[in-house]
Backbone as CSV, one residue per row, in Angstrom:
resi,resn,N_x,N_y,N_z,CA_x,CA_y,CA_z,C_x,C_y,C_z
1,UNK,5.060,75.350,-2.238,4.256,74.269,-2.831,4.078,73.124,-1.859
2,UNK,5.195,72.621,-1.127,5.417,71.397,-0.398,4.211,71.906,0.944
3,UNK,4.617,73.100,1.388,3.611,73.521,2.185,2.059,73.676,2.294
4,UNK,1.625,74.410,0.787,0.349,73.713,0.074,-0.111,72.245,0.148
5,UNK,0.723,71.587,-0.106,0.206,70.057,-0.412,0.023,69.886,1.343
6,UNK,0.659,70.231,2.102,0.333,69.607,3.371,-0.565,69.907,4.146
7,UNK,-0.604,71.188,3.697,-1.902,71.545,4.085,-3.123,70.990,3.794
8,UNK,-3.219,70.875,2.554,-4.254,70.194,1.743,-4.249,68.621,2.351
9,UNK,-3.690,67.974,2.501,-3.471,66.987,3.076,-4.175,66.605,4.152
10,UNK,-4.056,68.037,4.988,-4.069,67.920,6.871,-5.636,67.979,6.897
11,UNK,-5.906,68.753,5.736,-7.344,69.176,5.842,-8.371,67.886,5.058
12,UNK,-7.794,67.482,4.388,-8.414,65.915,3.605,-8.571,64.672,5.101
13,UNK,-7.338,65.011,5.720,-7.468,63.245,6.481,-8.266,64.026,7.669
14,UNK,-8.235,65.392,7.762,-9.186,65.364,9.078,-10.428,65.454,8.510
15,UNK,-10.867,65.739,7.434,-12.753,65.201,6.917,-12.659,63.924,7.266
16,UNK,-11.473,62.906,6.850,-11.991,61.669,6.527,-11.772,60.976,8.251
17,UNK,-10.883,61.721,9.222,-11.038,60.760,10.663,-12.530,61.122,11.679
18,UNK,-12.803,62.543,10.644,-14.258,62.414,11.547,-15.145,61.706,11.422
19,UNK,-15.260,60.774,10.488,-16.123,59.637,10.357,-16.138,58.848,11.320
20,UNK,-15.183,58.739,12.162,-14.872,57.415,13.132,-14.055,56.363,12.464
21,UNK,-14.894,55.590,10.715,-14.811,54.762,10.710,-12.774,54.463,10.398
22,UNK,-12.145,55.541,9.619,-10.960,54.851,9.357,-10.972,55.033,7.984
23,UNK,-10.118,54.950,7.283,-10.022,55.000,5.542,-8.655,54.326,5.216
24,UNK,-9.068,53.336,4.087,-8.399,52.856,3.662,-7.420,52.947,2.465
25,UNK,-5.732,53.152,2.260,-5.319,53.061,1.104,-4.544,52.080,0.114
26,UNK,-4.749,51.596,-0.930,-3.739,50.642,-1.080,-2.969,51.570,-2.162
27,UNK,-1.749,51.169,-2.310,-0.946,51.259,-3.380,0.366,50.144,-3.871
28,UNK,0.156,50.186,-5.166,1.221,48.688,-6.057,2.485,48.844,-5.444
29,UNK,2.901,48.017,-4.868,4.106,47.409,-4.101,5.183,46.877,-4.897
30,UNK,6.397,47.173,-4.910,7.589,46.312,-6.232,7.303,44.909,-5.350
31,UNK,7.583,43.550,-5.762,7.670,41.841,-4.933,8.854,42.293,-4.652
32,UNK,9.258,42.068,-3.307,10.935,41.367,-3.139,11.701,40.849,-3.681
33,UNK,12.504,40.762,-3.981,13.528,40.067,-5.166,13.428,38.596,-4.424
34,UNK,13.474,37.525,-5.059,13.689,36.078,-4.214,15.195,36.268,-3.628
35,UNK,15.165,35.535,-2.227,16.088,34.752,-1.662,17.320,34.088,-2.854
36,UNK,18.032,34.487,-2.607,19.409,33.914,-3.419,19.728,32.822,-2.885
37,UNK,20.024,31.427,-3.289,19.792,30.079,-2.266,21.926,29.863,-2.652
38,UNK,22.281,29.739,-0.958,23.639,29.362,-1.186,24.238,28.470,-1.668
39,UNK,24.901,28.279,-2.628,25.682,26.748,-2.887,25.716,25.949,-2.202
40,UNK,25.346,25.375,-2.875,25.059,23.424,-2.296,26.375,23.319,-2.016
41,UNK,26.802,22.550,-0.787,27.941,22.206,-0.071,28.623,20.622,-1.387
42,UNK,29.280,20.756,-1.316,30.406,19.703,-1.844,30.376,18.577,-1.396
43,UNK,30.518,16.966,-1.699,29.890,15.710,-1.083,31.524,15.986,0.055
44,UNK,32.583,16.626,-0.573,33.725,16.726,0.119,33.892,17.454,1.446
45,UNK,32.282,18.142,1.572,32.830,19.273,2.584,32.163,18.425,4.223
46,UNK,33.274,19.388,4.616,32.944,18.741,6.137,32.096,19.327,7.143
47,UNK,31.630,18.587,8.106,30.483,19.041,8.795,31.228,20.656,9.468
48,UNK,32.104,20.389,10.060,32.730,22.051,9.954,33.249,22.949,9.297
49,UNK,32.898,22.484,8.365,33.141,23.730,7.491,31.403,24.101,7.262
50,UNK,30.548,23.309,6.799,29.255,23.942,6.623,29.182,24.576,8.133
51,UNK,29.306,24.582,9.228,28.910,25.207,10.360,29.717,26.406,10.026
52,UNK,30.535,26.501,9.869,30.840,27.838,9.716,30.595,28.911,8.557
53,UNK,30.387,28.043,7.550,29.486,28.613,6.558,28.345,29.237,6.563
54,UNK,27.360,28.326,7.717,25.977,28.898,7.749,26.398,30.336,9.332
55,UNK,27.082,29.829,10.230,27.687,30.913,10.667,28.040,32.111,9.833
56,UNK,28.926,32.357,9.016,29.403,33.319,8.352,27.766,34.135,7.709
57,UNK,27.076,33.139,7.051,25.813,33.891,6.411,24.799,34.289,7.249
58,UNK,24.850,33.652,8.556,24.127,34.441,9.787,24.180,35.709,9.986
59,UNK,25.957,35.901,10.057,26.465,37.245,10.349,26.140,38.111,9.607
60,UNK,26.140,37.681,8.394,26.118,38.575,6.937,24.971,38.824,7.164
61,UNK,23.743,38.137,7.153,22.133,38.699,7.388,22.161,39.374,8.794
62,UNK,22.794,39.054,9.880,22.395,40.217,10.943,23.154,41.832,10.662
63,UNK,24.310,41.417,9.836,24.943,43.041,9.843,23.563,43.872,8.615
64,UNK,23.076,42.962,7.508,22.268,43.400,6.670,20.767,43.864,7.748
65,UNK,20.516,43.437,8.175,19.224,43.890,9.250,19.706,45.101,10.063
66,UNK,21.336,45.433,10.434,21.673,46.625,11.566,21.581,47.522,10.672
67,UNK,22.088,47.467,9.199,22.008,48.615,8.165,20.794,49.245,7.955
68,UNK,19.479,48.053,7.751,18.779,48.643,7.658,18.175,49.400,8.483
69,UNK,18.211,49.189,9.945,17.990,49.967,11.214,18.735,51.107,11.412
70,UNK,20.087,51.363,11.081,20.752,52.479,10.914,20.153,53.556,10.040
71,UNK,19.417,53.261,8.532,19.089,53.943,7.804,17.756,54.439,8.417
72,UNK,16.773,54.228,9.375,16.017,54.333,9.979,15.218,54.484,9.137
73,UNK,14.690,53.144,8.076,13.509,52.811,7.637,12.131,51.848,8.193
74,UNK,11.083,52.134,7.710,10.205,51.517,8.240,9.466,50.318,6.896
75,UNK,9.359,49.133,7.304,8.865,48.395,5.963,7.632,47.787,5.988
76,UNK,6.330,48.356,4.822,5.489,47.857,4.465,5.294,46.117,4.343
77,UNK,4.178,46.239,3.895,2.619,46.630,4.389,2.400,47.226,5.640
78,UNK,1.799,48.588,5.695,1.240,48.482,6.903,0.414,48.984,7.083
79,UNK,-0.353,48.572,8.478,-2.014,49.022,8.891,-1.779,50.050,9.795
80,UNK,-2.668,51.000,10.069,-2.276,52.036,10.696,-3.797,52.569,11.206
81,UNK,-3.495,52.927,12.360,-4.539,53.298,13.322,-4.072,54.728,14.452
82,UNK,-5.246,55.074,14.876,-4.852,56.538,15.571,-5.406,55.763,17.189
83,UNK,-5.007,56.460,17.903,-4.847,55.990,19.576,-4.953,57.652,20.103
84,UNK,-7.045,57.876,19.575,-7.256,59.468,19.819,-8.148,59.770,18.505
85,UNK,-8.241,59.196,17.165,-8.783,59.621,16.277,-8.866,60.566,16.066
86,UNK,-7.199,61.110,16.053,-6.882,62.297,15.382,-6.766,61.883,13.950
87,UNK,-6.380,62.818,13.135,-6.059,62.765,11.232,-4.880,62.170,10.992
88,UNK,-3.811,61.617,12.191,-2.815,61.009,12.320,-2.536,60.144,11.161
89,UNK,-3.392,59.138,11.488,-3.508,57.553,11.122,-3.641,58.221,9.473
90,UNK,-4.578,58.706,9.068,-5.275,58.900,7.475,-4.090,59.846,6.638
91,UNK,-3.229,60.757,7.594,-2.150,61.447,7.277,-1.010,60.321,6.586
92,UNK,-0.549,59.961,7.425,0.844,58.628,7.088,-0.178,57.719,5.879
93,UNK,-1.215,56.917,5.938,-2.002,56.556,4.898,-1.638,56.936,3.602
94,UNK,-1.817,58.255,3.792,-1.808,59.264,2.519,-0.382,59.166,1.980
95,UNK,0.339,59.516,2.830,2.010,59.723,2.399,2.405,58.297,2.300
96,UNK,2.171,56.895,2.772,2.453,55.807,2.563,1.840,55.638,0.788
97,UNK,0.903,56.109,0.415,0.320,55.733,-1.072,1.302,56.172,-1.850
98,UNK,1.339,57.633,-1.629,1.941,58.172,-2.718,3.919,57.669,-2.542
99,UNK,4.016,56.648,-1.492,5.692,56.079,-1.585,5.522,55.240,-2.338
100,UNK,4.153,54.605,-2.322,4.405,53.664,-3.306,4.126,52.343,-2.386
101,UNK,3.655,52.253,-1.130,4.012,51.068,-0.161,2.355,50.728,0.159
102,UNK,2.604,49.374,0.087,1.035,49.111,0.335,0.321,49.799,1.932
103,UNK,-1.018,50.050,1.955,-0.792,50.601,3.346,-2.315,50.900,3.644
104,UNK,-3.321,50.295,4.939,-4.139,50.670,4.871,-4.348,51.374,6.618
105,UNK,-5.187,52.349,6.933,-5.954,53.158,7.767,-6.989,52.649,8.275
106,UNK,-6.999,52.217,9.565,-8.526,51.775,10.200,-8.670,52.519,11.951
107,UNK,-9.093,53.262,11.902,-9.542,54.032,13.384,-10.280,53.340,14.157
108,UNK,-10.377,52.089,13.360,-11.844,51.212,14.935,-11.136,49.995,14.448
109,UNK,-10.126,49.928,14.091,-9.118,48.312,14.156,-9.176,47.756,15.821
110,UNK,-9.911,46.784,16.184,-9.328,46.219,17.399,-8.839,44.852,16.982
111,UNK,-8.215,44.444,18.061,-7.910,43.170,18.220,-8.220,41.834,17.768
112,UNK,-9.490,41.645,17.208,-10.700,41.135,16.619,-10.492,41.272,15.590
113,UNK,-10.752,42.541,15.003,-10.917,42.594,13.371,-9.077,43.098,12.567
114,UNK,-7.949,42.929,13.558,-6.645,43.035,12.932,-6.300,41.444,12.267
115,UNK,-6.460,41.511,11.441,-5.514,40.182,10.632,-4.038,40.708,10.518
116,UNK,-2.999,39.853,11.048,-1.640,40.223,11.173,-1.246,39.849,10.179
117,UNK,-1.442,38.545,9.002,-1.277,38.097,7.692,-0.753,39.235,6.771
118,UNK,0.636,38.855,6.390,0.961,39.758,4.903,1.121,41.552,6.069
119,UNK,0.830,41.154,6.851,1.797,42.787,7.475,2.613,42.649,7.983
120,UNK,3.800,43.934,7.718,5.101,43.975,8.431,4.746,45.185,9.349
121,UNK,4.338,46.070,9.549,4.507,47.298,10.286,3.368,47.564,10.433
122,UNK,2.783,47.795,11.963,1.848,48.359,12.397,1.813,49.457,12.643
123,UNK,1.309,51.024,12.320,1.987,52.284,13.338,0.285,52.785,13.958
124,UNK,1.047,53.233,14.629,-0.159,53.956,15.552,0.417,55.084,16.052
125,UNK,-0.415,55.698,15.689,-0.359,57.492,16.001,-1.330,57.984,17.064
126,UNK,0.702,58.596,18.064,-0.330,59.473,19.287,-0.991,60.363,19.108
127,UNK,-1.938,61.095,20.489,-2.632,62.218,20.157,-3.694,62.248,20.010
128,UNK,-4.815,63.053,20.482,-6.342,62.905,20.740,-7.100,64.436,20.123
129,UNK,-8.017,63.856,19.080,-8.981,64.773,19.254,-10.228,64.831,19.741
130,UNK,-10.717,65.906,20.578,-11.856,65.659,21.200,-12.881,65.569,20.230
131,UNK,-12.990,66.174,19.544,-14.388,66.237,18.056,-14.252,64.776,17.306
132,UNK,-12.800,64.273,17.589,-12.628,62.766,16.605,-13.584,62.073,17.461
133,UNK,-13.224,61.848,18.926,-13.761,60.841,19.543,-15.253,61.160,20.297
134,UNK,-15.130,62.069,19.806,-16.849,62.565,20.281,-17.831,61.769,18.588
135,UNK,-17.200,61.513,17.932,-18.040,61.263,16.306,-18.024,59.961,16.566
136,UNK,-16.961,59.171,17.069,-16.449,57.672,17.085,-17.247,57.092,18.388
137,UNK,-18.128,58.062,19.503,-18.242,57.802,20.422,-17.490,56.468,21.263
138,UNK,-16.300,57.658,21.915,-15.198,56.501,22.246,-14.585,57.792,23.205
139,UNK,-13.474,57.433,24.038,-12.851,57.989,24.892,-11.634,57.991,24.868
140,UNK,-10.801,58.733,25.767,-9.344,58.362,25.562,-8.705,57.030,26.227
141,UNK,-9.465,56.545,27.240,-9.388,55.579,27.805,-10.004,54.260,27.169
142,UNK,-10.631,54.052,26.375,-10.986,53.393,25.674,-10.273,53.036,24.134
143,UNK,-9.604,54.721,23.806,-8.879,53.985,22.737,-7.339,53.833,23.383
144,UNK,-7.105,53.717,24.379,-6.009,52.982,25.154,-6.193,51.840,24.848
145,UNK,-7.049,51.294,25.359,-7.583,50.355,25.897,-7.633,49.104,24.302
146,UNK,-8.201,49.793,23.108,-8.336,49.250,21.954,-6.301,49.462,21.302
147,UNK,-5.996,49.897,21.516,-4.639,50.155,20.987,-3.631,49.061,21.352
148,UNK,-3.770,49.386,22.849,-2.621,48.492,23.566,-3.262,46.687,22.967
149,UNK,-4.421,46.509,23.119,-4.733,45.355,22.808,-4.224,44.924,20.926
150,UNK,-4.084,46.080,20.446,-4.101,45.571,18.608,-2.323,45.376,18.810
151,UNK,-2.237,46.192,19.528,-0.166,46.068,19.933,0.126,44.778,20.547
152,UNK,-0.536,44.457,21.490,-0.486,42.764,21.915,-0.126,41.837,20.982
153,UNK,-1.515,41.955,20.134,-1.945,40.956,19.256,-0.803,41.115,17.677
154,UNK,-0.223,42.277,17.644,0.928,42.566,16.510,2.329,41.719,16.995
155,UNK,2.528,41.964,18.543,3.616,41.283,18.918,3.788,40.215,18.818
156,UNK,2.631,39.425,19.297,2.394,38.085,19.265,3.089,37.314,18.065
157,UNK,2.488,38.163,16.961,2.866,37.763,14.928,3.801,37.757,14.632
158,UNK,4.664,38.722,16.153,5.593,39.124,15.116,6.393,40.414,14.121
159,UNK,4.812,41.530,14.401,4.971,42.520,13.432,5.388,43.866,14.131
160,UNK,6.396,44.514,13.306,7.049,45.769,13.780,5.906,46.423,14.875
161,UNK,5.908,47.156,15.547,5.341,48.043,16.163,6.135,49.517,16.060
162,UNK,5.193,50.443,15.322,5.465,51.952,15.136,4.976,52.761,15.779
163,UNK,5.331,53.643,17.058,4.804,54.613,17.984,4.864,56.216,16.906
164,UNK,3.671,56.911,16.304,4.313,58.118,15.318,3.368,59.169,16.119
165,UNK,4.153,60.157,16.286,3.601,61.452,16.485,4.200,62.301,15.679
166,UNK,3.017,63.050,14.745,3.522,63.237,13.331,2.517,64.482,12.985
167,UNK,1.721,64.797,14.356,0.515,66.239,14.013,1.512,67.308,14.793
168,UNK,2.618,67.198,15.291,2.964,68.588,16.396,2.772,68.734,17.369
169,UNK,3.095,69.818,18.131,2.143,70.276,19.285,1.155,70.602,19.411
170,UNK,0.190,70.383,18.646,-1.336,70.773,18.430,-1.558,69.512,19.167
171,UNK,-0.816,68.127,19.475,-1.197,67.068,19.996,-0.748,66.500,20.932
172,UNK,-0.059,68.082,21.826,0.678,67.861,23.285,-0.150,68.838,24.019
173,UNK,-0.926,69.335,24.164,-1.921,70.262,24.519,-2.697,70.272,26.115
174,UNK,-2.392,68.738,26.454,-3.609,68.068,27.363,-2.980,66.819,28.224
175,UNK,-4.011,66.482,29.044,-3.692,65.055,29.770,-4.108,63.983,28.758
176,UNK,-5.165,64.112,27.950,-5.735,63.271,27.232,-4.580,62.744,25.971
177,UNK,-3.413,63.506,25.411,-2.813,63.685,24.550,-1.671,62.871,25.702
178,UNK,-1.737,63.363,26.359,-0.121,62.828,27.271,-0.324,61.113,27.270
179,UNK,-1.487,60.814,27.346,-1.976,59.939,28.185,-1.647,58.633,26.758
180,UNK,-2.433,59.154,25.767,-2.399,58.650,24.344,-0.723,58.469,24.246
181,UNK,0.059,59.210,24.239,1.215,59.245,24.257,2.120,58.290,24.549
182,UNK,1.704,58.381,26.193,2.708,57.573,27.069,2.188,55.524,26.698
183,UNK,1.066,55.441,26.222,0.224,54.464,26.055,1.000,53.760,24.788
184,UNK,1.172,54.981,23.573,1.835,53.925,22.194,3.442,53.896,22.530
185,UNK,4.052,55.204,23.230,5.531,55.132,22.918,5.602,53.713,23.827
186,UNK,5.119,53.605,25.167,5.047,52.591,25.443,5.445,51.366,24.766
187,UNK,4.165,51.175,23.929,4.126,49.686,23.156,4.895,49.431,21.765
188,UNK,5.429,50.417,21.731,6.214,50.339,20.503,7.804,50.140,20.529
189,UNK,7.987,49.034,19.319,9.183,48.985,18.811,10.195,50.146,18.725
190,UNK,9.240,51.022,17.718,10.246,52.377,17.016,9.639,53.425,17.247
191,UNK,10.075,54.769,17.369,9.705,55.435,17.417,9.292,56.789,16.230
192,UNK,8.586,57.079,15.621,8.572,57.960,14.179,8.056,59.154,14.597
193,UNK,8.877,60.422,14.718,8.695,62.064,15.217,8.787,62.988,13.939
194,UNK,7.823,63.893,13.836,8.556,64.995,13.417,8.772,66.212,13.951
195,UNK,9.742,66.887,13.485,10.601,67.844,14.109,9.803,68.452,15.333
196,UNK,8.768,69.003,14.472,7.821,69.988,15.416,7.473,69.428,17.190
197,UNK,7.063,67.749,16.554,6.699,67.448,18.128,7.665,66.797,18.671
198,UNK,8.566,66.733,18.343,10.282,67.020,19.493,10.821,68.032,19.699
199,UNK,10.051,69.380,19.400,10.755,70.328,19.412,11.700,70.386,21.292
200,UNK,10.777,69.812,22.028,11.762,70.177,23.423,12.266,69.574,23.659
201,UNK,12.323,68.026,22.835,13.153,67.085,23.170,12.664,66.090,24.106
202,UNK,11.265,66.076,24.517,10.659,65.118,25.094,10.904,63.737,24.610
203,UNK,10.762,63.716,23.310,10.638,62.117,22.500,12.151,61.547,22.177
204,UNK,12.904,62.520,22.339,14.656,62.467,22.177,15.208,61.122,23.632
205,UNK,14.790,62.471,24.914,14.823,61.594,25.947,14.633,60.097,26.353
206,UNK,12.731,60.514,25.912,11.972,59.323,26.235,12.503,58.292,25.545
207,UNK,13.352,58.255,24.329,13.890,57.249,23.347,14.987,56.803,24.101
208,UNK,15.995,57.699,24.328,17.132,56.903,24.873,16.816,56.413,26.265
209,UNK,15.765,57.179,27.424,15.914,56.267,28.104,15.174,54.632,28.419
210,UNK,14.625,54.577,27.236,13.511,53.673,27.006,14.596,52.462,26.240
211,UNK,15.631,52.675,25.485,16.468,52.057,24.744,15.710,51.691,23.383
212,UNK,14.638,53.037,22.947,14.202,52.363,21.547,14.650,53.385,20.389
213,UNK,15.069,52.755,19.373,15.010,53.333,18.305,14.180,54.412,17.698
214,UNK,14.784,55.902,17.479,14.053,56.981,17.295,13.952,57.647,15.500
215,UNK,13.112,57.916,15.230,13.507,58.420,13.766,12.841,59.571,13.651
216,UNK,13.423,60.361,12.788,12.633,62.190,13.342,12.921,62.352,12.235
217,UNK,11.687,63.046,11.057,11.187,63.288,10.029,11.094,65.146,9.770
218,UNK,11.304,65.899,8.787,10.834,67.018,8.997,9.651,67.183,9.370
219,UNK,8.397,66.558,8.401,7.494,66.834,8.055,6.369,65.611,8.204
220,UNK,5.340,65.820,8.278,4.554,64.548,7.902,4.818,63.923,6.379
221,UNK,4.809,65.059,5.710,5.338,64.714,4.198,6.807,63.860,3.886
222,UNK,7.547,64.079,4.721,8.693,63.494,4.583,8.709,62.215,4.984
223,UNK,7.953,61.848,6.222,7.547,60.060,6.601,7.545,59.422,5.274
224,UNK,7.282,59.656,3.802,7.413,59.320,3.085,8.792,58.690,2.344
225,UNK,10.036,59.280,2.837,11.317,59.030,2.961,11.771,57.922,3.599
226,UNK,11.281,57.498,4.778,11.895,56.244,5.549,10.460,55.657,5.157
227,UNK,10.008,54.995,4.591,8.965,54.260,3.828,9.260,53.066,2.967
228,UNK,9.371,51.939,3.449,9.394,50.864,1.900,9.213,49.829,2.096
């Protein structure tokens, strides 16, 4: 069944990346719970003791941020674009809806038309199809060129940067694919694999010797798991 659906899947986002234009999904998001505000200090307390107070709750929020990096999640909103206009981008889209995480798809996002507002996670998916970018009339060098610039402009904000190769080896094939490749793992924060396209351990390597954070998924379907 799980295999059905992905299929069905693979074959939906590649109608919809031959458009060029990108497709968009939203889906209802739970709000964050509010900020819990710490007790008001005592007219009694002393300037060192609040320093070590707000010390102590520093710590407490950085060990809470390593957990969540340990669990190797990725956190919504996010916009998502292909670097190759492969079915990449419209794939994760898809599996971001059905987590439940707000999340939209744009294949001609540049720099210009990215509003960083209200996003946490940008991903961009390696990998080139020639029929994508023959429809988009665009190149591989060109959507370098548009990628690295929307990655600039994410850093700048602030916002996660996600390197995902998430089609296989159907999207290690070429120079054009290598090229796409070396371009997002590059610019990215994290790294999001599944099994298939680590099978040799290229993205294993390239992670540790790069010093970035790697997360390896079975499936495209499963990206749905480290999602929230």
């Amino acid at each position: 069944m799980k295999k059905r659906t992905l299929a069905a899947m693979i074959i939906t986002a590649a109608s919809l990346a031959a458009t060029a234009c990108g497709g968009g999904g939203t889906a209802a998001t739970t709000a964050a719970p509010a900020a819990t505000e710490a007790p008001a200090a005592t007219e009694a307390a002393t300037t060192a003791a609040e320093t070590e107070a707000a010390a102590e709750t520093a710590g407490n929020d950085a060990a809470a941020t390593d957990t969540a990096s340990e669990e190797g999640k990725i956190t919504g909103p996010f916009i998502i674009t292909s670097c190759g206009q492969s079915p990449g981008a419209v794939m994760l889209n898809m599996v971001a809806a059905q987590a439940g995480v707000t999340s939209t798809a744009d294949n001609a996002l540049t720099a210009d038309t990215f509003d960083p507002s209200g996003i946490k996670t940008l991903i961009v998916t390696a990998g080139t199809s020639g029929k994508g970018m023959g429809a988009a009339g665009t190149d591989v060098d060109a959507e370098i060129k548009r990628c690295e610039a929307v990655m600039d402009k994410a850093r700048e904000a602030g916002v996660t940067i996600v390197g995902a190769h998430i089609e296989g080896m159907a999207r290690r094939t070429d120079n054009s694919d290598q090229a796409s490749i070396d371009a997002v793992m590059g610019g990215a924060d994290v790294i999001l694999v599944i099994d298939e396209s680590d099978s040799d351990g290229w993205f294993t390597k390239y992670a540790e010797e790069n010093n970035k954070p790697l997360i390896k998924v079975k499936d495209a379907l499963s990206a749905g798991s480290i999602m929230q």
